[in-house]
N, C-alpha and C positions, 0 to 999 in steps of 0.2 A: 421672160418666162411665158410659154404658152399657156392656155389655157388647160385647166386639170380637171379630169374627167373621174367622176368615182369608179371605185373599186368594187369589186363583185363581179363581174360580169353583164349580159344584157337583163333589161327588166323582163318579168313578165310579161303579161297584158294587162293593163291597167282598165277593168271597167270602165267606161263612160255613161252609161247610162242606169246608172245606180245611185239611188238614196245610202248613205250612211247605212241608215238602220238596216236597208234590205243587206247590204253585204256583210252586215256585220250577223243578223242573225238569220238569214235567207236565202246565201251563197255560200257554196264551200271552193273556193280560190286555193289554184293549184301553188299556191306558197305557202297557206298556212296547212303546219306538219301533222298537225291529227284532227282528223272530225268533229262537230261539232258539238257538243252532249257527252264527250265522253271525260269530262274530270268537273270539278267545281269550282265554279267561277270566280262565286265571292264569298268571302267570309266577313260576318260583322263582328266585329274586334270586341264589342263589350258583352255580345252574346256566345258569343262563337258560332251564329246559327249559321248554318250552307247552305245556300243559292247555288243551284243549275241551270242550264242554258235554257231548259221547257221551260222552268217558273221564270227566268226574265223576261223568253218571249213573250209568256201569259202574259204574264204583269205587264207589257211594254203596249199588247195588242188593247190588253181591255183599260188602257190608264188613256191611249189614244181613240178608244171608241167613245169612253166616255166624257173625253174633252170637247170632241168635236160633236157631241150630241148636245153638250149642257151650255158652250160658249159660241157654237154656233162656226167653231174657228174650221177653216180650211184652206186651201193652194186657192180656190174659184172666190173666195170673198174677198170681201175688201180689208178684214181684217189680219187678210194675209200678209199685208207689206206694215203692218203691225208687230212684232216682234217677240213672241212672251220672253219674259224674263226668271232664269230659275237663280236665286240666291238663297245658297245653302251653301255649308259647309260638306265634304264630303259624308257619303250615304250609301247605302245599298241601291237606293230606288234611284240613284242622279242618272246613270246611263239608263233608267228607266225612263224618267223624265223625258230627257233628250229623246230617246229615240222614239216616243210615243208621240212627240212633238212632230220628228220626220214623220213618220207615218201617216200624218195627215197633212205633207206639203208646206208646213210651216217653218222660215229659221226659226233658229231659238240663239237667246243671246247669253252668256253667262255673268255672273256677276261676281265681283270677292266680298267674300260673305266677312271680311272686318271693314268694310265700308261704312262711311257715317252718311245720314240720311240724304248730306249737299251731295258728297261723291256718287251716290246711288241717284237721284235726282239726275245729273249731269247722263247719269249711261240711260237713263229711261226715258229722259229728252231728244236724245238723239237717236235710241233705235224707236222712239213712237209706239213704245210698249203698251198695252192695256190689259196684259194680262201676268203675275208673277206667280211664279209658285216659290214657296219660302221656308224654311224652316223657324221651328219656334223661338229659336234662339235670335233667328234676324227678325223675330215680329214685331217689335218695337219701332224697328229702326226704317222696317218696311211699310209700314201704316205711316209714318209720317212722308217719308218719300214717296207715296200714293195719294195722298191728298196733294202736297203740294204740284203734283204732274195731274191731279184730277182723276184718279183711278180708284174705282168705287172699290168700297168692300168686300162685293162678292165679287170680284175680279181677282182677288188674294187666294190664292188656293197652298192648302197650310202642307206642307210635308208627314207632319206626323200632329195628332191632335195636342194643342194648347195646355201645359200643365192647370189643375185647378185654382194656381193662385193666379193665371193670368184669362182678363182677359172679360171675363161674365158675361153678360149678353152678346158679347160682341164675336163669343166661339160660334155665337149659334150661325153667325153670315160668313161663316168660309167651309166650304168643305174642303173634306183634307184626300190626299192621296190615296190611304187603304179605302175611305170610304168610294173613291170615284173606281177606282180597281175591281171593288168588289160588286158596283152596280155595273160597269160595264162589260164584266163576266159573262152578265145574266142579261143584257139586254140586245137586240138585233145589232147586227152592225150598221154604223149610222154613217161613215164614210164609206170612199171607196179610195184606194190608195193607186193611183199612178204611175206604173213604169216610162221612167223619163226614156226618151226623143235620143237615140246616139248623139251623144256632142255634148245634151245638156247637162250631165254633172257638170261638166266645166265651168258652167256659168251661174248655175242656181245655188245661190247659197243656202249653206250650210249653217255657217255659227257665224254669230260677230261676236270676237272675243277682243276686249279691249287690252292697247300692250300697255307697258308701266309708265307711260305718262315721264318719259326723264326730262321731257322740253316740252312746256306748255303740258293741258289737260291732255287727259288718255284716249287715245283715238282707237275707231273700231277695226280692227283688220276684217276683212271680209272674205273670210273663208269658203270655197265650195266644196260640192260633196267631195269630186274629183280630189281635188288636192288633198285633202287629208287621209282618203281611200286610198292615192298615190301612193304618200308619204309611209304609212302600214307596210303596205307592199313592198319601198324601198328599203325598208328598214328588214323586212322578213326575209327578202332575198338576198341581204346583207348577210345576217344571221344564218342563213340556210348554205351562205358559200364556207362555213366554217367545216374543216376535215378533221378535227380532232376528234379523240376519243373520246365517247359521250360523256366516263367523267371529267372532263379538263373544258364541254363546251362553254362557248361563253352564252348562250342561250339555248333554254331546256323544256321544252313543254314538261306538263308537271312540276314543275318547280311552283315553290311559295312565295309571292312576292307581297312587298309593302306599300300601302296605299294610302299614305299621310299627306304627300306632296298634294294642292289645292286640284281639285278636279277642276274646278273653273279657268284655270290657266293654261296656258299650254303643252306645257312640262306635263302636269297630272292628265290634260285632256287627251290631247293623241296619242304621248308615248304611252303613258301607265292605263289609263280604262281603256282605251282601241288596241294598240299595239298589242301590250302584253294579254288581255285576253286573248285578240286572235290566235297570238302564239301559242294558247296550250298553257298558259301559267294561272294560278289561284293569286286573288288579290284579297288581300285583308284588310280591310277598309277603317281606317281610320277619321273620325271628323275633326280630331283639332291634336294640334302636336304639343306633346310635353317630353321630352328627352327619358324621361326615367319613366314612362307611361309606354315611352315606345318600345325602349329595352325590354319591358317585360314582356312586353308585344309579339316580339322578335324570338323573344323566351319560349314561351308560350306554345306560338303556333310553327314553332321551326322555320318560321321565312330564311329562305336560299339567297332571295335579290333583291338587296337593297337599292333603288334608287333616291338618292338624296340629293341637299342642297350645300354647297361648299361650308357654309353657317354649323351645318349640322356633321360636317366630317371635323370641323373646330371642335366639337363636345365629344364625341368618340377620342379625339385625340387628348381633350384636358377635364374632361367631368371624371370628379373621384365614382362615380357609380359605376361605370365603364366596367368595372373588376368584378362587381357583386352578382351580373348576371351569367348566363350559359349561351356564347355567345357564335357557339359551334357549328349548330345549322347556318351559320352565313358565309355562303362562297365566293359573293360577288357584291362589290358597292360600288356603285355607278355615280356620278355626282354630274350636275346639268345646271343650268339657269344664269352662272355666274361662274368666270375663270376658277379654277380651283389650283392654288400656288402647289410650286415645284416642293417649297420645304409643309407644305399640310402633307400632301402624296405620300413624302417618305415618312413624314410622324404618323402615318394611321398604318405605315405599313408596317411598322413597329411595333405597336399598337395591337395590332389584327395580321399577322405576321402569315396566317394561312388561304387569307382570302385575296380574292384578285380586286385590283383597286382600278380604277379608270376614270374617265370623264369624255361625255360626248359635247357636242353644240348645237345649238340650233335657234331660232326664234318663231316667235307667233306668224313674221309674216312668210315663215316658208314651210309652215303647216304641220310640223316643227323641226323635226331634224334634218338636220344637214351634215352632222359630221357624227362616227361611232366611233367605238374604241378599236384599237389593232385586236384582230383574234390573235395572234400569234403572240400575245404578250399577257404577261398574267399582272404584271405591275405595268400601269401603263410608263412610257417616258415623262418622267415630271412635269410638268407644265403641257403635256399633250393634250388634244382635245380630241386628239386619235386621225381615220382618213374619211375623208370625201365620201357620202353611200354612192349606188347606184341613181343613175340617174341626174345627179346633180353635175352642174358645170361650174367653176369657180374660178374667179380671176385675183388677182392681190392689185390694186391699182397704186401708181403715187400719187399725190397729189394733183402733177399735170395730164393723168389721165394715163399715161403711160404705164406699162405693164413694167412690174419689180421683177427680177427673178427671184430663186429661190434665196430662202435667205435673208430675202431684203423685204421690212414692215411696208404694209401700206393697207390699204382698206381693202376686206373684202368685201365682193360683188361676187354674187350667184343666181343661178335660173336652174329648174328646173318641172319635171311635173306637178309636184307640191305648191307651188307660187301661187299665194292668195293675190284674190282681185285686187286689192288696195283697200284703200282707208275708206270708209262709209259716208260718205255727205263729206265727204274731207280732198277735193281735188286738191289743192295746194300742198298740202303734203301725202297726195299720193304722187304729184308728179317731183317731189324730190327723195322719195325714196325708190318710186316705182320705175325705171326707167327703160322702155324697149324690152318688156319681158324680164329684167334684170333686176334684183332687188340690191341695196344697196346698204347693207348692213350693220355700219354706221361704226365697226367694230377694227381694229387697225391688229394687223395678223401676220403671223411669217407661216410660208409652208417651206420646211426643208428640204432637202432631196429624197428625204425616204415619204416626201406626201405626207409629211404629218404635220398636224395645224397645232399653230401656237398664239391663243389671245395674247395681244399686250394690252392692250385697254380700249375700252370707250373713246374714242375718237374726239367726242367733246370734251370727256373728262381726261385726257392727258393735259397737265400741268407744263407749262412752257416757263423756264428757269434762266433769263438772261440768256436765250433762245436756245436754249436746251429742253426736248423734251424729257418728262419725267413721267411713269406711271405709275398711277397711286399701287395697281395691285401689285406692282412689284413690291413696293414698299410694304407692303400688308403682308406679303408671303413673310418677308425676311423678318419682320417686328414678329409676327407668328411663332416664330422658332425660340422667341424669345425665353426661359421659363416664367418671366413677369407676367406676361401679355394670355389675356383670354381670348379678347378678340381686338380688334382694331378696322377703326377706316378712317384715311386719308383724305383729307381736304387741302385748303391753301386759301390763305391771304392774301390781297394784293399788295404790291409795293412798286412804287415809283422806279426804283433803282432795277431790281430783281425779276418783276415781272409776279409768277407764283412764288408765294415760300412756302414750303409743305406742312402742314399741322399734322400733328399723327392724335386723332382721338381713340385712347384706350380704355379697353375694359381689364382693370389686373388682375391676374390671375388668385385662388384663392388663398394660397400661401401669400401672395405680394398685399392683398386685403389682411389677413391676420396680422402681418408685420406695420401696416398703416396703423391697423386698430390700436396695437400696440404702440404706437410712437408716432404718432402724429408729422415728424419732421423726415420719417421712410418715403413718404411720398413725393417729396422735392429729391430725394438721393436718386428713387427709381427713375425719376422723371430725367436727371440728369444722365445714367445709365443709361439709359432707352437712346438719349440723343450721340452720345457718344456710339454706342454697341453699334447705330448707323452710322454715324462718319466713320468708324474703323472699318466696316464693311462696304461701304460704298464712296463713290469721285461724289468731289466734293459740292455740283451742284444737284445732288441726290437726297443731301442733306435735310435734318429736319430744322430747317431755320425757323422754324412759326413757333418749335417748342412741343410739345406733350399735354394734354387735358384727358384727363381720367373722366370717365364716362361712366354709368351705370350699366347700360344696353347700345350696344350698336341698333339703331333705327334701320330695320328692313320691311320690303314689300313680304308679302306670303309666300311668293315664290323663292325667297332668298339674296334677292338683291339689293346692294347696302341701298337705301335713302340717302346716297353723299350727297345730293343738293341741300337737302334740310340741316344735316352738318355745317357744309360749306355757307350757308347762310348764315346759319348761328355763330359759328366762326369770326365772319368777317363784323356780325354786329358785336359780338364782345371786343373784337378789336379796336373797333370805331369809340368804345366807352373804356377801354384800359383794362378790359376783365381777363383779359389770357391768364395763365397762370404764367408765363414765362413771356417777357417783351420780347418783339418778334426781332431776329437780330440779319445786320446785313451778312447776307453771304461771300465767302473771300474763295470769288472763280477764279 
């Protein structure tokens, strides 16, 4: 197979010599489809209050005049190669943050705001932070990972002011956000802001956002302006090649969109606050997700676009609340971060039988997306992840480097504008993922003949079966379908003879919990159910030979992606002590 070149046509012209912040509130770029200022931005979910593009700019200009007056911070010091850190959950004021941080020449690194104070500790060591801004909800857990990296108290700059039960004398050493906003309103301007050199977006970073850690601690990808300013664009010129009739587009300036997915991440950072602003859409700002908080949500403020995480198309599909809302304003659910199975696609489409369902791909290190949904399809192809944007080039490789053709799994490798610098202080694995411009996505893929991508798994975490590969999320789709099953993720065993044996940890679904409650001895029937429902459905090294463990929560990152190593760990040490609920049995290949 040659290589495949996205869809859409040619790019625009990608700025080079632009900060984030300037293009985002500075620049009107011949992709994005309506002017700046003219709908509302953001909406705060427990207020309902509306933000416009003036009051972000305000807020963005005087939260950065007043940083760089009180910390001293700018591009010319030394505490530029310094890093602030914003850990918060999503906000009105985050793309405030950020972009008040560009404004005066400094990256800014983000953090996941359910980090416990070692994981925070580990992202503050290595960007050489001295400065955080935090929300009160991470103040706890912020003051202790600040001492221990040695960053003073007034280094803490609080998001919103400290409830009265926390905190006592110790409110009085932080100022917080409205207060530095509202002094640098009124005060001279204290920097001066820098139009970068043609060439240098490419090289002057932007963000270090850390990826999810699946081997070894989380490393930084190193974003620059460029790439992520790129990545908008690819993504706008994608959307803007759509000819359909404005009701049937698949992107709509004006439209209501959901903003629960982690702004710290990649997922929330470039597609949901860059992208979809530029686009013309209202985002309604959520800071922490609860299912039945978001429905009302959804209720509420008539959001049109949902982007979600495959986790959360599982609860639209099996939460009884599902029914009790009005769930009509929504035209479109997009799902990202994590394969989303063939058999969830068609149960939401059942489910939500008017709306267009899809899933894109992409990751942190390629600024994020890399692949959209087909416009010409309102249910995506089950298991698609959709085509190639503009801009990107993508290979399928096998194993010996050689090019698959269509059809045939092997790892995808892609380049394009977007390509972050690599990993931060981390040469050794930027030269094994970064290679010759080419990133290497660690992700094993088929593209068919109509260009459209299909995950099959993690590369590390396919399960090899007396040399059969197996992948877990196959298995997860098809356990899905089950009526038992809530959620599920797949791990394995080791065995001498076998190699992997597959464990299926479930969550039952709530009738399969009331019938437990009830009878104690339904959980061994279900458990044998479940193993059977997969050997009738799938060849017999596919099997679940490890047996069934009922679970309470599947263990995920924010973004949505299962934690199978924490599983698979836990897994193999109940093994090792006889606790399975079912002895693990040899397979008959």
């Amino acid at each position: 197979m040659a290589e495949i070149h996205g869809a859409g046509g040619p790019l625009p012209h990608i700025p080079d010599d632009l900060t984030i912040v300037q293009f985002m509130l500075d620049h009107q770029h011949p992709s994005q489809p309506v002017a700046k200022g003219t709908n509302t931005w953001l909406i705060e979910d427990a207020t309902g209050r509306k933000i416009g593009f003036e009051e972000i700019r305000s807020r963005t200009n005087a939260l950065a005049n007043a940083i760089a007056a009180r910390w001293k911070i700018g591009e010319s010091t030394v505490s530029a190669t310094q890093y602030p850190c914003v850990f918060s959950p999503n906000h009105v004021d985050y793309p405030v943050m950020l972009w008040a941080l560009h404004r005066i020449g400094v990256t800014v690194t983000t953090a996941n705001p359910a980090y416990t104070a070692g994981e925070l500790v580990h992202q503050l060591k290595t960007t050489a932070t001295k400065l955080i801004l935090v929300h009160p909800w991470n103040y706890a857990t912020a003051v202790t990972a600040a001492k221990t990296v040695g960053i003073p108290s007034s280094n803490i700059i609080l998001l919103e002011p400290l409830p009265n039960t926390t905190g006592g004398a110790q409110k009085q050493q932080h100022a917080t956000v409205p207060e530095l906003i509202a002094g640098g309103a009124r005060a001279p301007k204290s920097y001066t802001e820098r139009k970068l050199a043609p060439g240098e977006a490419r090289t002057k970073i932007a963000l270090l956002c850390f990826s999810s850690g699946t081997t070894g601690l989380p490393k930084a990808v190193a974003i620059p302006h460029y790439a992520l300013i790129a990545n908008v664009i690819q993504i706008a010129a994608y959307a803007n090649s759509d000819k359909k009739p404005w009701e049937t587009k698949s992107y709509r300036p004006g439209d209501v969109a959901l903003a629960v997915l982690p702004f710290y991440h990649g997922y929330g950072l470039a597609y949901i606050m860059h992208f979809v602003l530029f686009y013309g859409m209202t985002l309604v700002v959520i800071p922490k997700f609860d299912f039945v908080n978001m429905l009302k949500s959804i209720q509420q403020y008539r959001i049109n676009y949902v982007p979600v995480v495959p986790p959360m198309i599982v609860l639209f599909c099996k939460h009884p609340d599902v029914k009790k809302f009005d769930l009509s304003s929504v035209r479109a659910i997009v799902s990202g971060a994590a394969p989303l199975s063939a058999e969830m696609t068609q149960q939401l489409a059942a489910v939500l039988p008017d709306v267009s369902i899809s899933q894109g791909y992409g990751m942190t290190e390629t600024s994020v997306i890399v692949a959209m949904p087909r416009l010409d399809k309102k249910i995506a192809t089950p298991g698609s992840s959709g085509v190639i944007i503009p801009g990107v080039t993508a290979r399928v490789e096998r194993s010996d480097g050689s090019l698959a053709p269509r059809g045939e799994p092997g790892e995808l490798v892609v380049t394009g504008p977007a390509v972050a610098l690599g990993y931060y202080k981390n040469e050794g694995a930027t030269k094994e993922t970064f290679v010759n411009g080419w990133v290497r996505t660690g992700d094993e893929v088929i593209i068919d003949e109509n260009g459209e991508l299909f995950i099959v798994d993690r590369i590390k975490e396919l399960l090899k079966v007396k040399g059969f590969q197996v992948a877990p999320a196959e298995l997860e789709g098809f356990l899905l379908d089950h009526p038992d099953v809530s959620d599920v993720c797949v791990v394995s065993i080791l065995d001498d003879f076998s190699g992997d044996l597959p464990l299926a940890y479930v969550v039952p679904s709530a009738a399969a919990q009331q019938r437990i409650k009830a009878n104690p001895a339904e959980a061994d029937r279900i458990r044998r159910a479940l193993i059977k429902y997969v050997a009738d459905g799938k060849v017999a090294y596919k099997q679940l030979t490890a047996g069934v463990e009922f679970i309470d929560a599947i263990p995920k990152n924010p973004s949505g992606k299962l934690l199978r190593r924490f599983l698979r760990e836990q897994a193999r040490e109940k093994w090792k002590k006889g606790q399975l609920a079912a002895a693990p049995l040899k397979a008959k290949l």
